[in-house]
C-alpha positions in Angstrom: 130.7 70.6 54.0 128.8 73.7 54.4 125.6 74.2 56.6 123.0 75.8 54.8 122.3 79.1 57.1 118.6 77.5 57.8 119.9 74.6 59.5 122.4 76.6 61.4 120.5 78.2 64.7 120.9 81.2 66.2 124.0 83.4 66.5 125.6 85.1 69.3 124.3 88.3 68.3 120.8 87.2 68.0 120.9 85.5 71.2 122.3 88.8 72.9 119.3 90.8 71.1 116.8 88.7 72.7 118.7 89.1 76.0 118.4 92.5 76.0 115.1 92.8 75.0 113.9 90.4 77.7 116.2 92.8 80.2 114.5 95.9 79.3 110.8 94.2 79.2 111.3 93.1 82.8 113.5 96.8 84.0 109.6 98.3 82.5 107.3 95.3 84.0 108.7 95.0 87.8 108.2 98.2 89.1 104.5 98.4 87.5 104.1 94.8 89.1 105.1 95.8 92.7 103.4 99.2 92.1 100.1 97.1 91.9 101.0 94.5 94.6 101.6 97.5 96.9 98.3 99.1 95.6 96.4 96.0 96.3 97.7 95.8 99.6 96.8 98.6 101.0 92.7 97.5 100.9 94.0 95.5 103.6 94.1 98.2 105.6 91.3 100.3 104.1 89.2 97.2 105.1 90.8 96.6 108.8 90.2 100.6 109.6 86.4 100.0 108.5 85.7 97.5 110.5 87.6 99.1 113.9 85.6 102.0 113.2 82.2 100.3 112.6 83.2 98.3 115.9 84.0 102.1 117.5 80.3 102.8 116.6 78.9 99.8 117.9 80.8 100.8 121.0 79.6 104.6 120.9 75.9 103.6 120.4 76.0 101.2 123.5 78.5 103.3 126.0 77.3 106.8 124.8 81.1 107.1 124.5 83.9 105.9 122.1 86.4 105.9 125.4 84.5 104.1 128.1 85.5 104.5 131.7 86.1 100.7 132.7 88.6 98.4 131.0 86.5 95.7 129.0 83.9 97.1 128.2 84.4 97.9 124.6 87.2 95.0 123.1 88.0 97.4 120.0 88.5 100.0 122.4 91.1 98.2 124.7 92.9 96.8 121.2 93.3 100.3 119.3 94.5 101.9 122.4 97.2 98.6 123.5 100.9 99.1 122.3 100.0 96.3 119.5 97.2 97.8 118.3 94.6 95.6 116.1 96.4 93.5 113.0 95.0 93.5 109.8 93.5 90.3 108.2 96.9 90.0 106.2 98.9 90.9 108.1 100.4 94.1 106.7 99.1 97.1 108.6 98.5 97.8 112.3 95.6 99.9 113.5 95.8 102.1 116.5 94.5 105.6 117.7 97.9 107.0 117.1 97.8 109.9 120.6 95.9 109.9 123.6 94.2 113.3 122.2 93.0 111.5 119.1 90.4 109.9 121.1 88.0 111.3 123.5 84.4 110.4 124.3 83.1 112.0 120.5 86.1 111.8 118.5 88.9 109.2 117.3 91.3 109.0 114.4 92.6 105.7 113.5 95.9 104.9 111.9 96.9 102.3 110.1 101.2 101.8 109.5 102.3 99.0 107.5 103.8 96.3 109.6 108.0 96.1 109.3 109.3 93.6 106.9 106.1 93.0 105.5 105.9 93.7 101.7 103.4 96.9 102.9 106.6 98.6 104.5 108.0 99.3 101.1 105.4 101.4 99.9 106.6 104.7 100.0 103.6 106.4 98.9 100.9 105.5 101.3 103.0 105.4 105.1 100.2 105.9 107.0 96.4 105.9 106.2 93.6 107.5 108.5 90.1 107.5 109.5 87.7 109.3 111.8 84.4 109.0 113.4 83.0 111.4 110.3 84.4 108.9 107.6 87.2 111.2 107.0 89.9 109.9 105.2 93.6 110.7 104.8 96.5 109.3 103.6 100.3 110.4 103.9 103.5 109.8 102.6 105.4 110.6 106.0 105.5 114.7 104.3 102.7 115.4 101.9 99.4 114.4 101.7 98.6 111.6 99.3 95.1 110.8 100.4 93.7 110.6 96.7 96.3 108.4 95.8 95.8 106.2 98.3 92.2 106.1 99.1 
């Protein structure tokens, strides 16, 4: 007795079709998803240097200083300069003034580096992001500047 072909199902070949297409959807659609999850990851640390630098202000406005003489007197101060540095609400990034020289009684820079074997420490693009008591911003890759990608 014969099948008719619309009762049959699918064949091999079909199946393999819809294979591939559902191999080359998700080859396109995985890097542009953890291109985005990296992209929204990095606010973390947009939003962690903010805040240590508003806390820097707060600091300079009080002290007359952004590096006070005695220990304890400005928190931020102790935790960006410490060897762990101030962690991101996340988790991802760490905040520190990265030398000695990039903070003086007018002046810091902060730096934010992803945190290793977080998801951040994959992104490639954005290694490092910056800020200074001007609202300067940067961003690098670890050899170019990618400030307006990242910022």
């Amino acid at each position: 007795m014969k099948i008719p072909r619309s009762k049959a199902g699918f064949t091999l070949i079909e199946l393999m079709i819809s294979v591939a297409i559902i191999g080359v959807l998700s080859a396109i659609a995985y890097p542009a998803y953890m291109a985005q999850v990296l992209k929204s990851g990095r606010s973390d640390a947009k939003a962690t240097l903010n805040d240590v630098a508003q806390r820097m202000q707060r600091c300079f406005t009080t002290q007359n200083t952004f590096k006070p003489a005695a220990a304890n007197t400005c928190k931020v101060v102790d935790d960006v300069t410490s060897s762990g540095g101030v962690v991101s609400t996340q988790g991802f990034y760490t905040v520190k003034v990265a030398a000695a020289a990039d903070l003086t009684a007018t002046t810091f820079l902060l730096t934010a580096t992803p945190v290793a074997g977080k998801t951040q420490a994959k992104d490639t693009i954005c290694k490092s992001l910056t800020l200074d008591q001007t609202g300067k911003r940067a961003a690098s890759d670890g050899t170019s500047d990618t400030t307006t990608t990242c910022w």
